[in-house]
N, C-alpha and C positions, 0 to 999 in steps of 0.2 A: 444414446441418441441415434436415431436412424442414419447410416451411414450416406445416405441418395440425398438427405438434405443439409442444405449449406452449411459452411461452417464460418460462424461468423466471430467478432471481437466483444469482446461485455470488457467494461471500462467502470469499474466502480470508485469513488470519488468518498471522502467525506473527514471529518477531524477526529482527530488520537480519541481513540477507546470507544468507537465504534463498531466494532465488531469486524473492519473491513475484513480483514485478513482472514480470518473464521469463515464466515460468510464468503466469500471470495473462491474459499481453499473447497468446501464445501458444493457449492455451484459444481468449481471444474469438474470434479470428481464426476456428479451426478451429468455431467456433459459429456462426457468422456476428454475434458479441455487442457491444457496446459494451464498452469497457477503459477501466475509471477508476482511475486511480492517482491513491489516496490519498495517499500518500506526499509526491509531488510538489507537493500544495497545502500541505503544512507545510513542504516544504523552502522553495517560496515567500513564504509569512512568516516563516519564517526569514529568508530572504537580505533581504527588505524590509524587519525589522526592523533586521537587522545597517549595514544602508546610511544607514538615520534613527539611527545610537546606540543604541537604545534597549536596555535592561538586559533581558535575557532571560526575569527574574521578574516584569516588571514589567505585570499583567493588564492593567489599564486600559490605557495605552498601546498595547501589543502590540494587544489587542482592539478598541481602536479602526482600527489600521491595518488590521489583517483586514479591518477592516469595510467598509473603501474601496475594497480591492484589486480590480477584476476579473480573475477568475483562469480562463483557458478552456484547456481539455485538448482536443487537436486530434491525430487520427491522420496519423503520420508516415512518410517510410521508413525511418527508423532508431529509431522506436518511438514514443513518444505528444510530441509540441511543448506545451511547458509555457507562455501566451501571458500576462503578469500585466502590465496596465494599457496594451494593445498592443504591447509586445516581446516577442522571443523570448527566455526566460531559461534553457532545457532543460540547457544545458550547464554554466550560472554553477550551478544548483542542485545540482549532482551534487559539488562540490568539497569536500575534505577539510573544508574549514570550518562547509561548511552540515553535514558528518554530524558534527560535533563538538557541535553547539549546537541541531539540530532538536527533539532529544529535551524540553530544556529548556521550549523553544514549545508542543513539542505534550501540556505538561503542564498548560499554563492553563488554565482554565475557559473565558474567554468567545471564545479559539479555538479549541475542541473543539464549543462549542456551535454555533459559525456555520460552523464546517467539517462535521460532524454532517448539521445542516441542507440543508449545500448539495447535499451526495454523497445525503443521503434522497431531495432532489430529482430530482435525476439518476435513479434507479433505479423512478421509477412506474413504468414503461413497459413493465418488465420488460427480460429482454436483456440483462441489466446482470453485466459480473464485473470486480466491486473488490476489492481489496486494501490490507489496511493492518494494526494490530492490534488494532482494536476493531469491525470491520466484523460479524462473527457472534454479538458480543454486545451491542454497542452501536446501532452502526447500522443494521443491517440483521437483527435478532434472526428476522426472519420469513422471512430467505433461503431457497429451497428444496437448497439446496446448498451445506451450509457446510465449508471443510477448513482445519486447522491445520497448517501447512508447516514444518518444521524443519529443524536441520541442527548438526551439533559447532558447537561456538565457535570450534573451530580450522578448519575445511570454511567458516566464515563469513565468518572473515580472509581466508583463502588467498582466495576470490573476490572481496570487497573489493578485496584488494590487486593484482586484475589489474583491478580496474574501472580507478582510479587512476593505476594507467600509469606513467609519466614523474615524477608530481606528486611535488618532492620533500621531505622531514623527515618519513618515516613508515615503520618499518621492521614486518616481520610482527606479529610480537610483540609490540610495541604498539598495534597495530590491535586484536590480539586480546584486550588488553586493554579496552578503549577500545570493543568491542562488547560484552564481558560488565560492562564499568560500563553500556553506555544499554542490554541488558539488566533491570538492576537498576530502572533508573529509569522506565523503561516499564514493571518490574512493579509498582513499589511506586506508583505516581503515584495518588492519589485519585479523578480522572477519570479513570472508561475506561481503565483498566488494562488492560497484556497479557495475557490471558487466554482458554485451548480453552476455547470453547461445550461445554456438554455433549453436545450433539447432533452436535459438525464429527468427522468423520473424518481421523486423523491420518496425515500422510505425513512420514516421516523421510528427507530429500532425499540423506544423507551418500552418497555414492559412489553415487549414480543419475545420472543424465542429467537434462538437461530435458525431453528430447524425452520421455522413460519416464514421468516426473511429469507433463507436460499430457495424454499419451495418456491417463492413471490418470483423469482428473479429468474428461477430454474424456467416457469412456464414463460415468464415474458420472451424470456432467449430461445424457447422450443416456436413460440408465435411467429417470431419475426425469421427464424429459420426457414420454415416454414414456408411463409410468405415471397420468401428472397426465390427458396427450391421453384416455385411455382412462375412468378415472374420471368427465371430461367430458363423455361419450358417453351 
């Protein structure tokens, strides 16, 4: 990206097995931007919850270890190294168990509020494309490029169920269930629900590419750049 023009926030939004994070990781790169997946700091209190027992409803608890955790997002060559109290966790996060139970986590209160905080952080500077499901309405309401990413329930399995691999006791079908229940509970959650900003532009990923979806996204954020450099002048 030309260095004279602005450097602004892209805020991508949308439900489990949408590509966000791909799409997302992809944009920054071709931006020359920062890539914060959101995601990954709830799967890590997840898994750090799950490792201490601790009951998945249970705020106080759960939000105190949040509050412990140092959690650092580091670029990788196999996508972002997820770093939580100096190990590497990237890989332990991704397991059938943590996508069973994050939803759960990332419905408390006072871990939405310290994760909230941390990502608002990250993003003065500008440069910044995250993703998660409250990013263009929650966190980052002031984005200059917000898009809500979608995709069938069934288009959300099916890529799931190749993330997963080998991992076994999970057949499609269930998966596909199993995303239209945290679905649900992403929408209905009290905090920061899943929910299109009114302002994001919607991309329906079903039978596109990734490559065709960060291109999409890559020129809206070169436009409005653009646009910002100029008005500056």
């Amino acid at each position: 990206m030309n260095q004279k023009a602005a450097r602004i926030n892209i805020a991508i939004d949308g439900p489990a097995g949408a590509g966000k994070s791909t799409v997302a990781r992809m944009v920054a790169r071709d931006l020359g931007y920062i890539y914060i997946d959101t995601g990954a700091m709830y799967r890590s209190v997840t898994l750090k919850a799950l490792e201490a027992g601790l009951s998945m409803d249970d705020d106080a608890a759960v939000g105190k270890l949040a509050n412990a955790l140092d959690i650092v997002l580091l670029p990788g060559k196999d996508g972002q190294q997820v770093v939580v109290n100096g190990t590497d966790v990237s890989s332990r996060i991704r397991t059938l168990d943590i996508n069973r139970n994050v939803s759960y986590i990332a419905r408390l209160e006072s871990v939405r509020k310290q994760m909230a905080e941390l990502q608002r952080r990250m993003a003065l500077a500008k440069g910044v494309v995250m993703d998660g499901r409250d990013i263009g309405t929650h966190v980052l309401p002031d984005a200059e490029l917000k898009v809500f990413l979608t995709a069938t329930p069934r288009e959300r399995a099916i890529r799931r169920f190749k993330e997963l691999g080998d991992e076994p006791g999970i057949t499609l079908e269930q998966l596909e269930r199993e995303i239209a229940e945290r679905d649900r509970l992403d929408q209905e959650r009290d905090i920061a629900p899943l929910l299109q900003a009114p302002d994001a532009r919607l991309i329906d990923s079903t039978g596109r590419t990734i490559d065709e979806v960060a291109e999409q996204i890559v020129q809206w954020g070169l436009a409005i750049a653009r646009t910002i450099s100029t008005e500056e002048k």
